[in-house]
LUMFIKE-558470 format. One line per 3 residues: number of its first residue (from 1); their letters; for each residue x, y, z of N, C-alpha, C. Coordinates in Angstrom, 1 decimal, decimal comma. Layout:
BEGIN
NUM = A = X:Y:Z:X:Y:Z:X:Y:Z ~ ...
end
This chain:
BEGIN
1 = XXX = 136,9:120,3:182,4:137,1:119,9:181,0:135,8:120,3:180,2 ~ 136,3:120,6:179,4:135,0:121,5:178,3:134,2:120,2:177,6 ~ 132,6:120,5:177,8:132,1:119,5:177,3:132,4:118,8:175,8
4 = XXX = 132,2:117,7:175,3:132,7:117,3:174,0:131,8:117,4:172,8 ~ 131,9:117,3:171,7:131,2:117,4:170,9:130,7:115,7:170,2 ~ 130,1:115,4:169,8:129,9:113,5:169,7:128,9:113,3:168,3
7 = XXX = 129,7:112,5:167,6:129,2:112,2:165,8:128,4:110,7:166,3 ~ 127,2:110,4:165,8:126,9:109,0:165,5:126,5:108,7:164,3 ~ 127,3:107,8:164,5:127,0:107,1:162,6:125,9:106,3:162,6
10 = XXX = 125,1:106,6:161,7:123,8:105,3:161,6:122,9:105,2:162,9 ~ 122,3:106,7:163,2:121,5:106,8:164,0:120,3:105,5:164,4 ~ 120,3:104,0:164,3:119,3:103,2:164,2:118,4:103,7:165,8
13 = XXX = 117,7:102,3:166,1:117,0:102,3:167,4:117,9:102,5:168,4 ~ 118,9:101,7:168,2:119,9:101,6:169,4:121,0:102,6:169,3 ~ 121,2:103,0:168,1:122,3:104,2:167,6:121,9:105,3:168,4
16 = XXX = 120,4:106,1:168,2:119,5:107,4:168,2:119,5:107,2:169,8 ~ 119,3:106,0:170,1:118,9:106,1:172,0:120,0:106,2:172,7 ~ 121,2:105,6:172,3:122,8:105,7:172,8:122,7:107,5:172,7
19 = XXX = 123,3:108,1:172,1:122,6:109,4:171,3:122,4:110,1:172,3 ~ 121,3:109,7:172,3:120,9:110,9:173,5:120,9:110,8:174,5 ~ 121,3:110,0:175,2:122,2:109,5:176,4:123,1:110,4:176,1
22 = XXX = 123,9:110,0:175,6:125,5:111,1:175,5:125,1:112,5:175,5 ~ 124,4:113,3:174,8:123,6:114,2:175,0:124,1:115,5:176,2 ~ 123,5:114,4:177,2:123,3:114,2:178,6:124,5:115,2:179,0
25 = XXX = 125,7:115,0:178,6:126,9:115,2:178,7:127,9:115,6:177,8 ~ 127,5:116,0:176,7:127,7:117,0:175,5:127,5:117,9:175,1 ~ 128,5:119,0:174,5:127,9:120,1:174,2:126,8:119,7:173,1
28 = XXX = 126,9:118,9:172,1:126,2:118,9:171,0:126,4:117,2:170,1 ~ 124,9:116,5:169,7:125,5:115,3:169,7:125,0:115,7:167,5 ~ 126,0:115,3:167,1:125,9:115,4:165,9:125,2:113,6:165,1
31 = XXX = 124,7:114,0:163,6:124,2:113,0:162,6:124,5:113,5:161,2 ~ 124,5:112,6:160,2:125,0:113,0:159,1:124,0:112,6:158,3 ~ 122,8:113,7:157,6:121,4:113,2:157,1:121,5:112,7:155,7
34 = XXX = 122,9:112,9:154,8:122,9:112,8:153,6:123,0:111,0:153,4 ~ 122,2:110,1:152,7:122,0:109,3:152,3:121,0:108,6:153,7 ~ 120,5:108,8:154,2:119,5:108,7:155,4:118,3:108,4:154,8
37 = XXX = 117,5:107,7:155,9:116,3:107,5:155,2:115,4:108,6:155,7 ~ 114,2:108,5:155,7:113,2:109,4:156,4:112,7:109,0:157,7 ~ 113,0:107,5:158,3:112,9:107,1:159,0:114,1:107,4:160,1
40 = XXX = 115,2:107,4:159,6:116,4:107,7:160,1:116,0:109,4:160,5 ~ 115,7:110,0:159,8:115,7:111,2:159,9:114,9:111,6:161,0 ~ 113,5:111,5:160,9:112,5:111,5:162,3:113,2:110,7:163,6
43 = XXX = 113,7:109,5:163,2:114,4:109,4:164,9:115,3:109,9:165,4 ~ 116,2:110,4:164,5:116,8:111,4:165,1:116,6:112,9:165,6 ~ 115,6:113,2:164,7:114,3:114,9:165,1:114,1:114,6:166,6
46 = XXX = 113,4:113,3:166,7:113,1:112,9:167,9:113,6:112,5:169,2 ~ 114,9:112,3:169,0:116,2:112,3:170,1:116,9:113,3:170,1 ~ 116,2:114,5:169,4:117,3:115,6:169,4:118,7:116,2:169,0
49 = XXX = 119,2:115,1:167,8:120,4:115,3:167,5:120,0:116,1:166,5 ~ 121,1:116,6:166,2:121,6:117,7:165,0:121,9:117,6:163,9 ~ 121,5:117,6:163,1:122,0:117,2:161,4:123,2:117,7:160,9
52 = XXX = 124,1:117,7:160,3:124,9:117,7:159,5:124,5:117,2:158,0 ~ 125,0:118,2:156,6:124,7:117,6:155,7:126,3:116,4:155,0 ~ 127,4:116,6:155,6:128,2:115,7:155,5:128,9:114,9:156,1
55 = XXX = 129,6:113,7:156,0:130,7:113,1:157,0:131,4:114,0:157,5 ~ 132,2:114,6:156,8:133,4:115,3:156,8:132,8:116,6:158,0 ~ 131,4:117,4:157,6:131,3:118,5:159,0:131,2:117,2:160,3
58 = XXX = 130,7:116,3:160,3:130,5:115,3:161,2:132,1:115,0:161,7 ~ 132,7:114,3:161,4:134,3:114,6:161,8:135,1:115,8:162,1 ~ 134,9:116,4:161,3:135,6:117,7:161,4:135,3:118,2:163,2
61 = XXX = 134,2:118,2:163,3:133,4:119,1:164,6:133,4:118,1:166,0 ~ 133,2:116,6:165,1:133,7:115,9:166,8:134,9:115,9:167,3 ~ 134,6:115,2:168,6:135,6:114,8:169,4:135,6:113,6:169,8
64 = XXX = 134,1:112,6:169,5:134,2:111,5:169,8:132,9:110,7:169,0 ~ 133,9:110,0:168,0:132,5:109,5:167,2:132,4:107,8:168,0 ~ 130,8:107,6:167,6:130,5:106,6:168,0:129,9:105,4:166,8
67 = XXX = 130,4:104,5:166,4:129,6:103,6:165,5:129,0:102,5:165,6 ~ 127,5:103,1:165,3:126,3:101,4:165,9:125,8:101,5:164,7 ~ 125,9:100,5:163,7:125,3:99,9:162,3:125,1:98,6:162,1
70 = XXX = 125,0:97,8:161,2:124,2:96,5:161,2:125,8:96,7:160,9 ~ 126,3:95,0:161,2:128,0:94,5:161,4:128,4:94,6:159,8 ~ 127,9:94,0:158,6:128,1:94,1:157,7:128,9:95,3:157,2
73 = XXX = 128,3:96,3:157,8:128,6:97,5:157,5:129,6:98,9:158,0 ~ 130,6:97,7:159,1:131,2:98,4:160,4:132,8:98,8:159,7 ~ 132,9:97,4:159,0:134,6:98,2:158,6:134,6:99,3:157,3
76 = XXX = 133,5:99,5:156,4:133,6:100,5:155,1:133,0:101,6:155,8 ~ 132,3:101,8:156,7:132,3:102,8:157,8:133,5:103,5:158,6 ~ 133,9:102,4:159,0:135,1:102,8:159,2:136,2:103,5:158,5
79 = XXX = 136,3:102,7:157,1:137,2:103,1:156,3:136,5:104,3:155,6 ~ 135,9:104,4:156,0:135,3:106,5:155,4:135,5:107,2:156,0 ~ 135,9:106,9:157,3:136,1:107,5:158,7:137,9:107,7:158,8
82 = XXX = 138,4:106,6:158,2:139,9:107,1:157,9:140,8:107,8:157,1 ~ 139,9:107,7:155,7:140,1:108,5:154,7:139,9:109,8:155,2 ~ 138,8:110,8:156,4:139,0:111,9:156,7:140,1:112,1:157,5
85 = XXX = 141,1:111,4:158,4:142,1:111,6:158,5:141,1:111,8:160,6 ~ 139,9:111,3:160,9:139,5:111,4:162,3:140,7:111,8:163,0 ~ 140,9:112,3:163,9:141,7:112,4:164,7:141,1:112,3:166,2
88 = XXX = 140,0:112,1:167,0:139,4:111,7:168,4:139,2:110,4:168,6 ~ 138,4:110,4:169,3:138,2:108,7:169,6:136,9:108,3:169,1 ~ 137,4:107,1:168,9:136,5:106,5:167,9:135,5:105,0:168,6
91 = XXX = 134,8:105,5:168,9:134,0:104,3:169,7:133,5:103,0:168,6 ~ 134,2:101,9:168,5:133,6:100,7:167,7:132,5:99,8:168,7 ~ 131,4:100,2:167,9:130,5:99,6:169,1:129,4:98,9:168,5
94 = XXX = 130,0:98,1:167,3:129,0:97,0:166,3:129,2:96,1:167,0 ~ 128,1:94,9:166,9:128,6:93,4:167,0:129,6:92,7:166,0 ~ 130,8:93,3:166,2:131,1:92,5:165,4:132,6:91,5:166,0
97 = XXX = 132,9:90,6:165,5:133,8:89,5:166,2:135,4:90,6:166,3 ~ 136,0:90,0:167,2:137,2:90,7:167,8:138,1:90,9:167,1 ~ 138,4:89,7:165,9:139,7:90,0:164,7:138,6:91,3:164,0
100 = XXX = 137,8:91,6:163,2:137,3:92,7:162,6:137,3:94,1:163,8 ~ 137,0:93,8:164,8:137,4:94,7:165,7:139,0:95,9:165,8 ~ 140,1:94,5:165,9:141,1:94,9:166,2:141,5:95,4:164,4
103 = XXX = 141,2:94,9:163,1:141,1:95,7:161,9:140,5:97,0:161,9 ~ 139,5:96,9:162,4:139,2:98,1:162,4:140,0:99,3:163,1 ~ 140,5:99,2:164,1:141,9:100,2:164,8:143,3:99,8:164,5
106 = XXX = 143,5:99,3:163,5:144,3:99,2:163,0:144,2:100,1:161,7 ~ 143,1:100,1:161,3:142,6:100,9:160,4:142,8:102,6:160,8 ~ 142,1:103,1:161,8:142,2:103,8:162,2:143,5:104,7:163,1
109 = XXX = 143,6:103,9:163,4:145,0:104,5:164,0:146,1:104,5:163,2 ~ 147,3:105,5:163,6:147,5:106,1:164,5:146,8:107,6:164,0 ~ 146,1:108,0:163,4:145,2:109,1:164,0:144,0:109,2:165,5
112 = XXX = 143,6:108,6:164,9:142,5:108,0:165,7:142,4:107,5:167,3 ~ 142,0:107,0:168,4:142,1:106,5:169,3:140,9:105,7:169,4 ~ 140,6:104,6:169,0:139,5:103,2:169,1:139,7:102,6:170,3
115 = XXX = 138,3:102,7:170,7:137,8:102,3:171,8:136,8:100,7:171,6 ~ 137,1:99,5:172,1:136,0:98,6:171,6:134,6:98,5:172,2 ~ 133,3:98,6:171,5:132,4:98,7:172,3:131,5:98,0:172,3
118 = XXX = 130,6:97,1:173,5:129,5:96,2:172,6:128,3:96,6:173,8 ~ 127,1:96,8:173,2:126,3:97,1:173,9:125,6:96,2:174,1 ~ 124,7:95,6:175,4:123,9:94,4:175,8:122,8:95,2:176,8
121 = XXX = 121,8:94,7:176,3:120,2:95,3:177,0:119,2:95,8:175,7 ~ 118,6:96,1:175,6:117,3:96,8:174,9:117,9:98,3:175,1 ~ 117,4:99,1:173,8:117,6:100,7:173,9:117,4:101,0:174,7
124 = XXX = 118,1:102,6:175,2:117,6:102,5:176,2:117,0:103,9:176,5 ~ 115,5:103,5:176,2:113,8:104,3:176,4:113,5:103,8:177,0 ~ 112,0:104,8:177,5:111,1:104,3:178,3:111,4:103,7:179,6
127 = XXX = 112,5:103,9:180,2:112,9:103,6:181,2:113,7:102,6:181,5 ~ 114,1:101,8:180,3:114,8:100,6:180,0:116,4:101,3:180,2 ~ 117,0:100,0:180,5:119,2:100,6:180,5:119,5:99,8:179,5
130 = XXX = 120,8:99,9:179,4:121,6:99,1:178,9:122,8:99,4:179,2 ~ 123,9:98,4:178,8:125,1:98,4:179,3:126,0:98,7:178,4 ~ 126,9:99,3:177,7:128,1:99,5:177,0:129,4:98,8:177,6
133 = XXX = 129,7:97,8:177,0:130,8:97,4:177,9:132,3:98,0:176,8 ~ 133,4:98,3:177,1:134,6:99,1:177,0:135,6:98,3:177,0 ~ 136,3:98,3:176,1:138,2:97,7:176,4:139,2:98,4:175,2
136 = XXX = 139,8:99,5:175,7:140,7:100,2:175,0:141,9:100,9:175,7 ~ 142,5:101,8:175,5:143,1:102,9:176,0:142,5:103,6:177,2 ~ 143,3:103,5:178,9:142,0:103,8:179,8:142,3:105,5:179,4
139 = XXX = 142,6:106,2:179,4:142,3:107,6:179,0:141,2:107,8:177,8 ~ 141,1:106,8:176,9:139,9:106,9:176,6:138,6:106,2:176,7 ~ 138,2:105,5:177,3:137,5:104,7:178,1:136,8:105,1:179,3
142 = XXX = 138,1:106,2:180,0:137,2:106,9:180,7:136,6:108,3:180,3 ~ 136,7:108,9:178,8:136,0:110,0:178,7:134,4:109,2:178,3 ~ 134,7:107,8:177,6:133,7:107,9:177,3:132,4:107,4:179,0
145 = XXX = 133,3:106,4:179,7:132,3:106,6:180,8:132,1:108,0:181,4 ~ 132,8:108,9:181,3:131,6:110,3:181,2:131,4:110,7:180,6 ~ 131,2:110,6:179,5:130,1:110,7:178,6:128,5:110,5:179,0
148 = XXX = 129,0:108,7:179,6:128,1:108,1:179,6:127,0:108,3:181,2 ~ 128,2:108,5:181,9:127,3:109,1:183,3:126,6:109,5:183,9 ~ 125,4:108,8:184,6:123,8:109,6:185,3:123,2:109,1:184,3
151 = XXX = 123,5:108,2:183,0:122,1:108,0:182,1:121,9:106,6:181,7 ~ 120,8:106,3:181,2:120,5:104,9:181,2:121,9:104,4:180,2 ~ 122,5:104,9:180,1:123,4:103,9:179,7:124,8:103,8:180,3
154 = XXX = 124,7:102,7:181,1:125,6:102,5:182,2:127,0:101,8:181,3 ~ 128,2:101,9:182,1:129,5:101,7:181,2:130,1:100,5:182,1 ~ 131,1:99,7:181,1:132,2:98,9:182,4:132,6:98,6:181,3
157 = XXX = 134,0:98,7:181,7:135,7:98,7:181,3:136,2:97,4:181,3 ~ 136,4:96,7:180,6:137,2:95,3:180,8:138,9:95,4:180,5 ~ 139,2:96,2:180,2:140,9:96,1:180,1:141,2:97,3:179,0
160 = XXX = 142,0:96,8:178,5:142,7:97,6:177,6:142,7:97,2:175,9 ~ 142,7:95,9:175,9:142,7:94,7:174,8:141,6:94,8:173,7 ~ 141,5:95,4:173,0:141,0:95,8:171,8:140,4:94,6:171,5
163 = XXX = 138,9:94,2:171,3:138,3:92,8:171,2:137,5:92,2:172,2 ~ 138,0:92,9:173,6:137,5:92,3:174,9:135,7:92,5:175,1 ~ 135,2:93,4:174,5:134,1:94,0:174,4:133,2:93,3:173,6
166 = XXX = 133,8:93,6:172,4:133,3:92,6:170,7:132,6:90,9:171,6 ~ 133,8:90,6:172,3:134,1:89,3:172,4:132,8:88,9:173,5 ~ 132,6:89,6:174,6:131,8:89,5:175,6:130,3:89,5:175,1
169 = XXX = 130,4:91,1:174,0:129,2:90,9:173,2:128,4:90,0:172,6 ~ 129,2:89,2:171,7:129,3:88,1:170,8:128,6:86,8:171,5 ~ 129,4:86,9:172,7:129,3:85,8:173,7:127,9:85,2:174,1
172 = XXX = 127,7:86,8:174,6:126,4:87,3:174,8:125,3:86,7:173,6 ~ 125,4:87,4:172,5:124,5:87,0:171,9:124,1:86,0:171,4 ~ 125,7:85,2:171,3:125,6:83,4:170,9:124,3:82,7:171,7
175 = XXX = 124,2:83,3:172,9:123,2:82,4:173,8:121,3:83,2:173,4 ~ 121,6:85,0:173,5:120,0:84,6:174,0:119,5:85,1:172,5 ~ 120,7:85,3:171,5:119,4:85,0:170,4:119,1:83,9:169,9
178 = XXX = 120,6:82,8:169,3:120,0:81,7:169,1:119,0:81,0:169,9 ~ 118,9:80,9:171,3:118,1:80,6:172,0:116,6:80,5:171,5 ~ 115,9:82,2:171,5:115,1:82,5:170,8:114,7:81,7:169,5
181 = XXX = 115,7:81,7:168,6:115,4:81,0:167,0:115,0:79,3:167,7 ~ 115,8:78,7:168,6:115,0:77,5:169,2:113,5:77,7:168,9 ~ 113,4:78,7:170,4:111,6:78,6:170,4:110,5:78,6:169,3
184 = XXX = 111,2:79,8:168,2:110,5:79,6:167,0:110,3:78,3:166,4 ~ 111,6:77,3:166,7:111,7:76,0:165,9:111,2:75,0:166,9 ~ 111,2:74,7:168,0:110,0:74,5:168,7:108,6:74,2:169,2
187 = XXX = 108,6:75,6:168,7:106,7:76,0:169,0:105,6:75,7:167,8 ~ 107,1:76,0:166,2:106,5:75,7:164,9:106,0:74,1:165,0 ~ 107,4:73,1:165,2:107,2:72,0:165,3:105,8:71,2:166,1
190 = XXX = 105,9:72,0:167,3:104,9:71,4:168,3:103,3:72,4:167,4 ~ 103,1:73,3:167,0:101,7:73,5:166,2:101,5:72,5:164,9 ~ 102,5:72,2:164,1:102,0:71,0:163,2:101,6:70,0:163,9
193 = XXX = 101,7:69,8:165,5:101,1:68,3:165,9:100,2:68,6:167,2 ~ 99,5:69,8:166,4:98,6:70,4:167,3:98,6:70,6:168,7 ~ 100,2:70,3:169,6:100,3:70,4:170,9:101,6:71,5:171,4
196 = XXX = 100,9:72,4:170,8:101,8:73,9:171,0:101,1:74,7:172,6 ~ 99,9:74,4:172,8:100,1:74,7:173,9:100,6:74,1:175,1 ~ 100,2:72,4:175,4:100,9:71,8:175,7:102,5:72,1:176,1
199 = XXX = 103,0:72,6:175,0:104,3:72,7:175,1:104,6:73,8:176,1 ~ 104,0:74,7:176,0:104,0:76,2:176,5:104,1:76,0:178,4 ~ 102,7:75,3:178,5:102,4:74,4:179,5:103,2:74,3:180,4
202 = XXX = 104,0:72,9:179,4:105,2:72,2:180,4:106,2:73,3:180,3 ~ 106,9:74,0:179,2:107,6:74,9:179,5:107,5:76,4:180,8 ~ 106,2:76,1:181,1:105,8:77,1:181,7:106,1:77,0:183,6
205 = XXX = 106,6:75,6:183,7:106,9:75,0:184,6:107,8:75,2:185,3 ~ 108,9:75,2:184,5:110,3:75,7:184,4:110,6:77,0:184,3 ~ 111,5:77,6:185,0:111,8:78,9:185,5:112,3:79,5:184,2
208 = XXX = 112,2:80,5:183,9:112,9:81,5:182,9:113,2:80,6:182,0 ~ 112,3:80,0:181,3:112,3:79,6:179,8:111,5:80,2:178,9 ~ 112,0:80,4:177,8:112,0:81,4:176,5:110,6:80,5:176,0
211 = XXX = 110,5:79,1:175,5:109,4:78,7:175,5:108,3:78,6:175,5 ~ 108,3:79,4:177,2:106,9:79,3:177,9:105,8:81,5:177,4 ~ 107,1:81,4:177,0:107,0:83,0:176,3:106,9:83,1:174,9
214 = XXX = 106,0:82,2:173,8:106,5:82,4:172,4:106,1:83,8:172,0 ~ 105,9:84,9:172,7:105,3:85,9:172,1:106,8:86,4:171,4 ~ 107,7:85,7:172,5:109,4:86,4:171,8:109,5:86,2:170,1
217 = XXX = 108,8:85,2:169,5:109,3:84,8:168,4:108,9:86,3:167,4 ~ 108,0:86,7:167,2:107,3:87,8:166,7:108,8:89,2:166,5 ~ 108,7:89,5:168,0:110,0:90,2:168,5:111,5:89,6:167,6
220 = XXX = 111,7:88,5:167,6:112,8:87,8:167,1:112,8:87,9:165,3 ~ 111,5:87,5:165,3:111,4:88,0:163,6:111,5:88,9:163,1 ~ 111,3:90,5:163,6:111,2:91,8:163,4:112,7:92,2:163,2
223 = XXX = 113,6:91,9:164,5:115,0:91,6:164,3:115,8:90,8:163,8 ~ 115,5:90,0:162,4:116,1:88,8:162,2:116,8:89,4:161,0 ~ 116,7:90,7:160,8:117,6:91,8:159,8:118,7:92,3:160,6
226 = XXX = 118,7:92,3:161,9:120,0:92,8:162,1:120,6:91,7:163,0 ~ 119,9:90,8:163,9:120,8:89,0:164,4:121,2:88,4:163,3 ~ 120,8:87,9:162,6:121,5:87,0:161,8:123,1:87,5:161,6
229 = XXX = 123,2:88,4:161,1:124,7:89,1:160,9:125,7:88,7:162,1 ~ 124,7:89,6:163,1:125,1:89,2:164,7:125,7:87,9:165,0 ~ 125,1:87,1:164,5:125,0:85,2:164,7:126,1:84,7:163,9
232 = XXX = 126,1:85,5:162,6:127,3:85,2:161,6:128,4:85,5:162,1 ~ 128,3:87,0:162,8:129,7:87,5:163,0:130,1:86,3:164,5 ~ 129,3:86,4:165,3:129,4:85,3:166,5:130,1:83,7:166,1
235 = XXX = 129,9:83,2:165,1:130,0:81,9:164,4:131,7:82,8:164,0 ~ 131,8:83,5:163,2:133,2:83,9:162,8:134,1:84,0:164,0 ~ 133,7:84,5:165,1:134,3:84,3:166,6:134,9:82,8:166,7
238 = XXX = 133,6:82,2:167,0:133,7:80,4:167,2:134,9:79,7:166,7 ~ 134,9:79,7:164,8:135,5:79,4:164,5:137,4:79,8:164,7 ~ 137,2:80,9:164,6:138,5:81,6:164,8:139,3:80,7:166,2
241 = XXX = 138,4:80,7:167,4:138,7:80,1:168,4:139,3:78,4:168,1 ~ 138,8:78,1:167,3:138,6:76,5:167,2:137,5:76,0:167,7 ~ 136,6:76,5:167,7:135,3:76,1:168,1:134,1:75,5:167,1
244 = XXX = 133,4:74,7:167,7:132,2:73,9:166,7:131,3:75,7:165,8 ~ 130,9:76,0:165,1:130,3:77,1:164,3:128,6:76,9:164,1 ~ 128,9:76,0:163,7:127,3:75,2:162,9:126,4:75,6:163,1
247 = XXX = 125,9:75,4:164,4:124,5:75,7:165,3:124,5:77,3:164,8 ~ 125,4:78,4:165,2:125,1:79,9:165,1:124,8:80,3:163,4 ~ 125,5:79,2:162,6:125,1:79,5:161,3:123,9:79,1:160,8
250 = XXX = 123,3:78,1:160,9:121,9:77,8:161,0:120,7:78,5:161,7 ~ 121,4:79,3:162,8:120,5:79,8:163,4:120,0:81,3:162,5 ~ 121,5:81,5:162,1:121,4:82,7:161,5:120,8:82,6:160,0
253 = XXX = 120,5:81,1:159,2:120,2:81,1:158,5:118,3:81,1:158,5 ~ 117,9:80,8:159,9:116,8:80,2:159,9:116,3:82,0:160,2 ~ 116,9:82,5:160,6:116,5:84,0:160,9:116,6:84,7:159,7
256 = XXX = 117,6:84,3:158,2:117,0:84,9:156,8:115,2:84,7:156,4 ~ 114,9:83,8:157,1:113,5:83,6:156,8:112,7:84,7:156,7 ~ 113,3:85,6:157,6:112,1:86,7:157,8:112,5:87,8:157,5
259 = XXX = 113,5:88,3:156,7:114,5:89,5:156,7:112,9:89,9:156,3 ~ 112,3:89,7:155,1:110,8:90,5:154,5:110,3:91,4:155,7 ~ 110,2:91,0:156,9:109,5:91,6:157,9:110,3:92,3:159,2
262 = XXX = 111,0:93,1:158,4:111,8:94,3:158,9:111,2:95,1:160,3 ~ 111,1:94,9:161,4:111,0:95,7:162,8:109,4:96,0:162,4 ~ 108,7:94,8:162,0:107,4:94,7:161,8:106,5:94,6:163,0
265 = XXX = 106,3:95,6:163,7:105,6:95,5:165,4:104,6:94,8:165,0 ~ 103,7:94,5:164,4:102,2:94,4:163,8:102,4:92,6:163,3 ~ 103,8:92,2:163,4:103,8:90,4:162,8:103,0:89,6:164,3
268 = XXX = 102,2:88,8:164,1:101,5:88,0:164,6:102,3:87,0:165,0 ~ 101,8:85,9:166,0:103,1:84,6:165,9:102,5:83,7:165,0 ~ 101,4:84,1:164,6:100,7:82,4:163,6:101,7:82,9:162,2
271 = XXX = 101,8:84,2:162,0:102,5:85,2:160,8:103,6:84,8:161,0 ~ 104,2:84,8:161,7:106,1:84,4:161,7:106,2:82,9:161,7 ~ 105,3:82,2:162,1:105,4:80,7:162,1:105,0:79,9:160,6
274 = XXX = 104,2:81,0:160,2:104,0:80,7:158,5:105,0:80,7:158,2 ~ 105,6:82,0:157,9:106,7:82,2:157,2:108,1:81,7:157,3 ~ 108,3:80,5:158,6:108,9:80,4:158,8:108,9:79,0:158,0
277 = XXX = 108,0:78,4:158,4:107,9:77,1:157,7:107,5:77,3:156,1 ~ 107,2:78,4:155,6:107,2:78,5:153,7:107,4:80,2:154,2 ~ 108,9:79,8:153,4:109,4:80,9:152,8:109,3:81,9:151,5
end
């Protein structure tokens, strides 16, 4: 089978490294530079994808587009994506909760073939994996596990059920980001009563606690532009189910704190701990 051609929309950290993974196993991994930043632009130079100056050469030329964007921004992506009339498969691979999922291929289809996708791990550079987990159409599910084959980004299939992916995702992140926003709330509380190390301490005791690690908070602040959303869309899951919401909304609100400090490597924890307590 003749290698494929592959569009990503919204080259981010995780978009640009997915990217060139696929690469791996394409003839040519396409990007669409028109409304991009400069930052967008250099990570993409840098993973080697290809510019395109429009959607439309970007559709026209694939065979399998893939979409990683902040969730906010998954279904009017989409809906630009249907207006050209796509005809390949369409990898949905935002965080976003399973009813916006299955709109979105509903959207899409019947041109189109949507695939649901949610990725779990850190980019995957520098030696790091990650996992794409899959639930669509197996004929398409399986081009995209080869696609994805031999490279840090490993694949697994959960069914067929449009959502199953979203849903695992979601799942996923309900735990280890709010988690995280804990420590921040925490470690802040225990420094106003001067016994933050203490805390660290006793947390330090205990096996694989986030606590005994506040350097995560820093990390957590830098991303609290694209979790919160995450957390929102996760809490829109909850609900949907008949489930308690609260806690993921809060969490997600406590992570507006810091949107100012956008993938800020350079934030300190005394710096995110300020800002968290005066906004």
């Amino acid at each position: 089978m003749a290698k494929p051609t592959v569009g990503i929309l919204h080259p981010g950290s995780m978009g640009a490294a997915v990217a060139a993974c696929a690469a791996t196993n394409a003839a040519a991994v396409l990007w669409c530079e028109t409304g991009r930043s400069t930052a967008s632009a250099a990570r993409a130079a840098r993973f080697g994808l290809a510019p395109v100056a429009q959607l439309t050469e970007l559709l026209d030329r694939s065979d399998i587009v893939i979409s990683l964007c902040p969730p906010a921004g998954a279904e009017d992506l989409a809906r630009d994506v249907a207006e050209h009339s796509f005809a390949g498969v369409y990898v949905e691979a935002n965080a976003i909760n399973p009813e916006r999922a299955q709109r979105i291929a509903a959207l899409l289809e019947p041109g189109a073939t949507v695939v649901d996708g949610g990725v779990v791990g850190s980019p995957p550079v520098a030696g790091k994996t990650s996992t794409l987990y899959l639930s669509g159409p197996a004929a398409a599910t399986e081009r995209i596990e080869a696609l994805l084959a031999g490279t840090a980004v490993q694949t697994a299939v959960l069914g067929t059920e449009i959502g199953k992916a979203s849903a695992l995702k979601l799942a996923y992140a309900s735990f280890q980001k709010t988690s995280r926003v804990l420590v921040a709330l925490a470690v802040g509380m225990a420094r106003e009563h001067g016994v933050d190390q203490e805390l660290i301490e006793v947390a330090s005791k205990r096996t694989d606690s986030y606590l005994s690690e506040p350097q995560y908070v820093t990390k957590t602040a830098a991303r609290a532009w694209r979790w919160g959303p995450e957390l929102e869309e996760a809490a829109d899951a909850l609900a949907a189910a008949g489930l308690p919401h609260e806690m993921l909304r809060a969490a997600a609100s406590t992570l507006a704190r810091w949107h100012d400090v956008k993938d800020d490597s350079e934030l300190t924890l005394t710096d995110a701990l300020d800002r968290l307590a005066h906004p």
